[in-house]
Each structure stands twice: as C-alpha cells, then as structure tokens.
N, C-alpha and C positions, 0 to 999 in steps of 0.2 A: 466295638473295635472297627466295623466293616464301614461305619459311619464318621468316624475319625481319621480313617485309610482313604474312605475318598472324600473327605473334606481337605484332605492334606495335597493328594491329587489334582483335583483343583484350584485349591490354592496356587500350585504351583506352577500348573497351566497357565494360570491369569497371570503369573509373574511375568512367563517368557513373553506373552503376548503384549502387555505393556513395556517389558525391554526390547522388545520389538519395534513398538511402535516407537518409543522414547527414539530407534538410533534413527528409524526414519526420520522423524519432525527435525532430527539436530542436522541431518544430511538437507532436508530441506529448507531451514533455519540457514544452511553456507548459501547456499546457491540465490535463496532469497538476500542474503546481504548481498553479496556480489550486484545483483541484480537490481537492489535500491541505490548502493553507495554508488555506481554508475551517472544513476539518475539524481538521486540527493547531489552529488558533489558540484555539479554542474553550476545549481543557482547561485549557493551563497559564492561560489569564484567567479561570478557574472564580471562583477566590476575590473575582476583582473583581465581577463582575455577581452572583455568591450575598450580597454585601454588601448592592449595592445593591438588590436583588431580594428580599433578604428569604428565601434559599433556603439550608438547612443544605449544609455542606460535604459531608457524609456522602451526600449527596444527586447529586452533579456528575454519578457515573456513570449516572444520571438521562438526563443532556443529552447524553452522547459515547453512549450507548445508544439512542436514542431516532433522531439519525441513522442509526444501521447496521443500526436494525431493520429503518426504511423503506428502506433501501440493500439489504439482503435479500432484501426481498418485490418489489421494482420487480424487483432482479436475475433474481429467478426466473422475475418474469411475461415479462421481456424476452427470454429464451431459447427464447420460442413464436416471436417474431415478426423477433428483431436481426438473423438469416440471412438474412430477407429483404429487404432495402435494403442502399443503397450505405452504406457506414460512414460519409462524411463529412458529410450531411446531417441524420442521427442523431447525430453525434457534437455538430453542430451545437444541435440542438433541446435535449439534453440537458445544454449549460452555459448555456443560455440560462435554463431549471427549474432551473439549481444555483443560480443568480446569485440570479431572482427568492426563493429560497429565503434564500440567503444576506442577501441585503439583508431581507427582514421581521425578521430577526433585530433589528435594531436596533430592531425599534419594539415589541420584547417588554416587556411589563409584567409581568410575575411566570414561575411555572413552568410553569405550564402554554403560554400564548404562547409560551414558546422553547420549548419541546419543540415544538410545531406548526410552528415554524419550520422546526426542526431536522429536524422530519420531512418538509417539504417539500422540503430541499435534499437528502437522503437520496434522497428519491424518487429524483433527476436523478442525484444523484451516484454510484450505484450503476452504471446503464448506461453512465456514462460514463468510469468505470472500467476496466470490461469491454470498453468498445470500444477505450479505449486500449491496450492491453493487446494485443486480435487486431487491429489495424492493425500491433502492429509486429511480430506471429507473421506477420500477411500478406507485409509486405514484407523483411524482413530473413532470409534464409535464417540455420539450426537453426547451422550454423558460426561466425558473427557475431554469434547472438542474446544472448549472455552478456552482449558488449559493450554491445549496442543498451541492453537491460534497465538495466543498469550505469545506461547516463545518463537514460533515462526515469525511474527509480526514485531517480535524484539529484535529480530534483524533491524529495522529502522533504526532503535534504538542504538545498538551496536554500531551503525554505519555513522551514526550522529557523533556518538562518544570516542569512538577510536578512527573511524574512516575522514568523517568531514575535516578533523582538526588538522591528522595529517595530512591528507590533501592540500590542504589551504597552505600549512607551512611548509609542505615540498613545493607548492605556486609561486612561495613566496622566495624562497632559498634560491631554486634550481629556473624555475620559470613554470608557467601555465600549464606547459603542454604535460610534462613530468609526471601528471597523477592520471591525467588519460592511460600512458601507458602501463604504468602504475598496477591498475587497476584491470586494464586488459589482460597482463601476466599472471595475476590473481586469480582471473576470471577461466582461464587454460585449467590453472590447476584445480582448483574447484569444479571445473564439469566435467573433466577427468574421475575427481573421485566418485561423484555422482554418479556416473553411467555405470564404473568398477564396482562400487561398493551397494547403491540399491537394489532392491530385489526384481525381478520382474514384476510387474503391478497390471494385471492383467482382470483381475476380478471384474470390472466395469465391465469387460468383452463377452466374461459368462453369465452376467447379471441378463446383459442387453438381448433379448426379444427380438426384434426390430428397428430398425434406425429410429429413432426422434427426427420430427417432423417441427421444422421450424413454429409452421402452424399451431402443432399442440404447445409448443411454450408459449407463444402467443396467446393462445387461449387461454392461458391461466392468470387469473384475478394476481393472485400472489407473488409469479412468476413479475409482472407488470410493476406492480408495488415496489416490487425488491430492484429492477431497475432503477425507480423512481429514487426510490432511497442512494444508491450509490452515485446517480447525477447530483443530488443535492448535497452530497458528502461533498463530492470531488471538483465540483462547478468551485463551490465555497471556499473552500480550501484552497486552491489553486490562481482565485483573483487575487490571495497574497503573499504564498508565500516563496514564487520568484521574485517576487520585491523585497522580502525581506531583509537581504543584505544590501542591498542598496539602500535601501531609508534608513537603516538606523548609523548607515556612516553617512553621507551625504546630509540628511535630512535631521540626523541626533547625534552626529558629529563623535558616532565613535571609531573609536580606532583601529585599521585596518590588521595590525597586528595583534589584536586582541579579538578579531571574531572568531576564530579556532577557540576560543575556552567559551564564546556563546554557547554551541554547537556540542563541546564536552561537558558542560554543566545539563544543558537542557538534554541533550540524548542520556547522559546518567540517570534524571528524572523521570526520562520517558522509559527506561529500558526500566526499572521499578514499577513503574507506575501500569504497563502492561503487564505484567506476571500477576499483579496484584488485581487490576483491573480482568484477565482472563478466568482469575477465581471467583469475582463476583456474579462474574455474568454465569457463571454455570450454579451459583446459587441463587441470586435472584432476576436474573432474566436481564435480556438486551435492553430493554426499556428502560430499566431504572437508571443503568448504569448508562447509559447512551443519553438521556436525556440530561443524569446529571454533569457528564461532559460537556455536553451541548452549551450546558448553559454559563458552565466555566468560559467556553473557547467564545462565548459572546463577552463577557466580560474581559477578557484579553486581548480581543479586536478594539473593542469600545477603549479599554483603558490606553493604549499601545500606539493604534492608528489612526483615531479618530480625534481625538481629544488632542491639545495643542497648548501646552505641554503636554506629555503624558503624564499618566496619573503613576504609574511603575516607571523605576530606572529599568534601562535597555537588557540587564540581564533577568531581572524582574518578569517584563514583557515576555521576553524569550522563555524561561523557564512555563509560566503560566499558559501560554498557547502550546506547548510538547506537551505538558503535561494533560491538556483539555482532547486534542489531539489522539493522547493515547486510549482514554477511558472511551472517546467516541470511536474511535476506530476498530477496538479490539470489539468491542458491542457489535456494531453493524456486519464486519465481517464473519464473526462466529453464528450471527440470524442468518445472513445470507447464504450460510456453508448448510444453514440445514433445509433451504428452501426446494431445490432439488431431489430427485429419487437420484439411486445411483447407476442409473443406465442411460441417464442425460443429464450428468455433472461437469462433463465437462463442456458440452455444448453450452449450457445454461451459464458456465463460468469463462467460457470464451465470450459470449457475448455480453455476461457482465464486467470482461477485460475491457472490450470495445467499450462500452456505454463508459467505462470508469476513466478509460483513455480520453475519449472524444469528452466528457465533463470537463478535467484535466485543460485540453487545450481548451474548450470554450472558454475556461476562467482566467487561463495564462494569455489567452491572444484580445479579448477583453478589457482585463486591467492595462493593457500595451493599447489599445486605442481610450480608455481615460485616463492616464496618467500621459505626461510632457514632463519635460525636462529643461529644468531652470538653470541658469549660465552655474558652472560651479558643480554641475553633476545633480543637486537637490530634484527631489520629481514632487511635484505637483497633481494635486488631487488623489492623494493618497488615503482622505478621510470620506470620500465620493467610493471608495473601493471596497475598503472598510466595514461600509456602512450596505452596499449592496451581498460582501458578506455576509453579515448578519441577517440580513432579509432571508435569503436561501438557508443558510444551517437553523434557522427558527423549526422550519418544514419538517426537521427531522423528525422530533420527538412525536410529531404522528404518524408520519410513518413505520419508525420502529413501532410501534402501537399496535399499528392494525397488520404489518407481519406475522408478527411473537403471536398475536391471537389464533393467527389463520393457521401457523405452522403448528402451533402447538394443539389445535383443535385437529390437526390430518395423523398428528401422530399420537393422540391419543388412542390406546387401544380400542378395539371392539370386543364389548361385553357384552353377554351372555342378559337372557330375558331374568328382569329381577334385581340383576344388579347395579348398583348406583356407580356413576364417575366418581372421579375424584379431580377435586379442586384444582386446575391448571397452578 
C-alpha cells in the first residue's frame, strides 16, 4: 500500500511539472510567433513594398539582411550581460524593441528607412530569440526537449499558415504598410501576457558559480562545432529564401494573388512535419533526422532553383523545401539546446543568436550581389545561388555527427568500477 501511495504521489508530481512545463513552451511558442511572423512576413511582401518603394528586386536581400545583421550584433553583445537577469523581464523588454521596431516599418519611405527599421527590430529580435530558446533548455529537461522544441519552433509553422497569408492579403486589400502595424499591435499584447503570465525563471542565477568566461566557451571543441553547424544552417537557407517570392512570380510566372495559399499550404506541412519530426529526434537522434532533412532540402533546391524548368510545380517546390526545412531545423536546434550546461545557456545562446544572425545576412546580402535583375522584374542567376546552397547544407550531416557523439558521450553518466556503459 505504502508503495502504491507513493507511486501515486509521484505520479502526480510529474503531472504538475509537465503542465507546467506545457503552459511555459505554449507562452513561448506566442512570443516566438510574434517574433518569426515579424521577420517571415517581410520576404515573400518584397515585391509589394520594392514596387511601391522604388527598390529593385535584386535588392530585397538587402531588407531580410539588414535585420540579422543587427540580430547578430545585439546577440553577441547580449552574451556579456543575459546570464545576469531573470529571463522573463528580459524577455519582456526585448518584444517591446521588436514591436517598436516592427511598427516603424510601416512608415518607411524608401531603402534606406526600412533597412533602419529592420535594423531596429533586429536589435530586439535577436535576444529574444536566444532567450526563447534557453527558457525552454531551462525548464524542460534534455528527455522531453525534442518535443518541447517541436512546438516552440511550430511557431514558424503557425506564422507560415495563418500569419504570412494574411499579411500578404491585408498588402494586398489595404496596402503594404497594414501588416507592419498589424503585427506590431499583436506584438504589445503578446509581451504583455508573457511578462504577466510566466514565472519568474531565475534557476540559471542559482545554478551559476561564477560568470562564464567567453574564453572557456571558446575553449570547447563542441561549443565550436555547434557554431559551425548553425553558420551552415543559416548561411544556406538564407542565399534563398529572400528570393523566393520573387522567382517564382517573376521567374515561374506565378500569380501574385495566389502566394498566400503557397505559404498556407507549405507552413500546414511544416507545422506537422515539426511535431512529428520533434518526436523522432528524441527517439533516434539529431543525426538521423537532420541528415535525412538535409537531404530532402538538396533535392528541393536542385528540383526548384536550379533546373530550368523545374522538375516540381511552384506549390510542389514550396511544399518540399518547408517540409525539408522543418525535419532539419527541429534536429539542429534541439542538439544545440543540449550543448551547453545551464549556468552558460544563455551566453552560449546569445552567441549562437549572433552566429545564426550574422549566417542569416551573409547568405541574404550574398545572393543580392549574384543575383541581377532582368527588364520585367525576372532575377538572374538564380541557379548560381541555388547550387552554392547546396554546397553548404551538404556540411551539415557531419557536423550533426560529430556533436550528437560529443554531447551524448559528456552526458553519459559516470559509473561505478565494474560496470559497463550502455550503448549511446
């Protein structure tokens, strides 16, 4: 009976603590939308504000650059100081500067004002990334996290499926500027409830010893690696897809009022395809599933951008790079959530903001010096871009490789004289 009474006890302990955990990921799950559909909504409306703005197409990765530069630099600066505060206060101040950000977008007159925009919401948007990220390394133990990740990172998906569509068709209806603001008033109430509703999340403060010492992350083999991996995520990813709405209206001649159901179909598939993809990874590892994304999103590039026709219809293309997309990204980020201890997670994740940012623009201001722009809006040398993709996202599947080994060898336990490991 005494073994049944605290089996029951426990039981029920574990309950509260994972509805615990569940309300956090869902409250960081808003604030992470907010904070992609910001950033998402920007590219595929390229062609509408470079119209009205007077700014060449060739140009856009210009405006998806220029946020993740400033996303970069905040990231890195943040990595002296985000260890020291409670996460939710921070978390707080940093959608408030994404917001103010977001909204001056709308009262952009030419290229250079949204760039300044863009670089204000960068600023904000970058730490508040990073903290999303180590709140839910904080609270969600390393067993669970695949999942947790899954729906925090279905934010994307969400912003794809319900946010890009409307955006685009309030661009279209009301004018361009409509969904900056849009999304700005979104943005108020959502950091609102975040700052009212999370806990105080302070655990890292009692964990921490001592500051971290840039040095000692430095110093870590692993620490190194797992930067490396998120350059070659986000380098890759980023030579294409600020272009994506432009090439496939311009360049595949489709229709300007039909890329809102790209964006609802492919974020439906991605917002699946994460939940499902966060369960594999916590059953067979970052690798498998990262590598076999990897290898999808090469054949999405190859079929899509490179080849002349394509080998897929334009909803074909789209669906198949979200979906490659989601399996690779849920992978990489749930390896990287476990590379860190947690008394330098967020240091470690501020400067894996920066590194993810500054990738981000290298690949967005990149494709904008090889791509031109042919009379008619078409851009040229779109399969030169394409194919430099692929070259970088090849890299991954060893670097997932030799992380997953390193991580998973520091957290295997220490046993006793006599006894044998067990099989990673």
């Amino acid at each position: 009976m005494q073994r049944a009474s605290e089996a029951g006890i426990k039981a029920g302990v574990t309950r509260t603590l994972e509805q615990r955990e569940r309300a956090v990921v869902l409250l960081v799950a808003a604030v992470q939308f907010v904070n992609i559909l910001d950033f998402v909504m920007v590219m595929p409306m390229g062609p509408d504000f470079a119209r009205a703005l007077g700014i060449p197409a060739s140009q856009l990765g210009l405006i998806g650059g220029s946020y993740t530069a400033a996303a970069a630099l905040s990231g890195l600066a943040g990595s002296f100081f985000l260890d020291r505060f409670d996460r939710r206060p921070a978390l707080g101040i940093a959608m408030l500067g994404l917001v103010l950000g977001t909204a001056l977008g709308a009262a952009a007159t030419g290229l250079p004002s949204l760039m300044a925009a863009r670089l204000l919401a960068g600023l904000f948007g970058g730490p508040a990334t990073s903290l999303s990220f180590s709140i839910v390394a904080d609270v969600v133990p390393a067993q669970r996290r695949g999942k947790a990740m899954g729906v925090v990172m279905g934010a994307f998906s969400i912003a794809s499926v319900l946010g890009v569509p409307a955006g685009l068709e309030l661009a279209r209806q009301v004018g361009w500027r409509a969904p900056f603001l849009a999304v700005a008033g979104l943005g108020v109430v959502i950091a609102l409830l975040a700052v009212l509703l999370l806990p105080p999340l302070r655990g890292h403060l009692v964990a921490r010893h001592e500051a971290v010492s840039l040095a000692h992350l430095f110093s870590q083999r692993n620490v190194l690696l797992s930067w490396a991996m998120t350059f070659a995520v986000m380098s890759a990813g980023f030579l294409v897809i600020p272009n994506i709405s432009a090439y496939v209206q311009f360049n595949l001649q489709y229709p300007r009022a039909r890329i809102g159901l790209l964006y609802l179909y492919g974020g439906a598939v991605s917002f699946v395809a994460m939940q499902f993809a966060g369960r594999l990874v916590d059953r067979f590892g970052s690798f498998r599933v990262g590598t076999a994304g990897t290898l999808l999103l090469v054949f999405a590039i190859w079929a899509g951008f490179i080849l002349a026709p394509p080998l897929l219809p334009v909803p074909g293309i789209f669906i198949a790079f979200m979906l490659a997309m989601a399996f690779r990204n849920v992978a990489y980020n749930t390896l990287t959530s476990r590379v860190p201890e947690s008394f330098e997670r967020a240091r470690f994740m501020s400067i894996q903001s920066a590194v993810q940012h500054a990738a981000a623009a290298a690949g967005a201001f990149l494709s904008s010096r090889l791509l031109a722009e042919l009379p008619g809006g078409a851009l040229r040398g779109m399969d030169r871009v394409g194919a430099l993709s692929i070259a970088i996202t090849l890299a991954l599947p060893f670097l997932l490789f030799a992380v997953e080994g390193a991580v998973r060898r520091r957290e295997r336990p220490v046993l006793g004289p006599g006894m044998a490991a067990e099989a990673p």
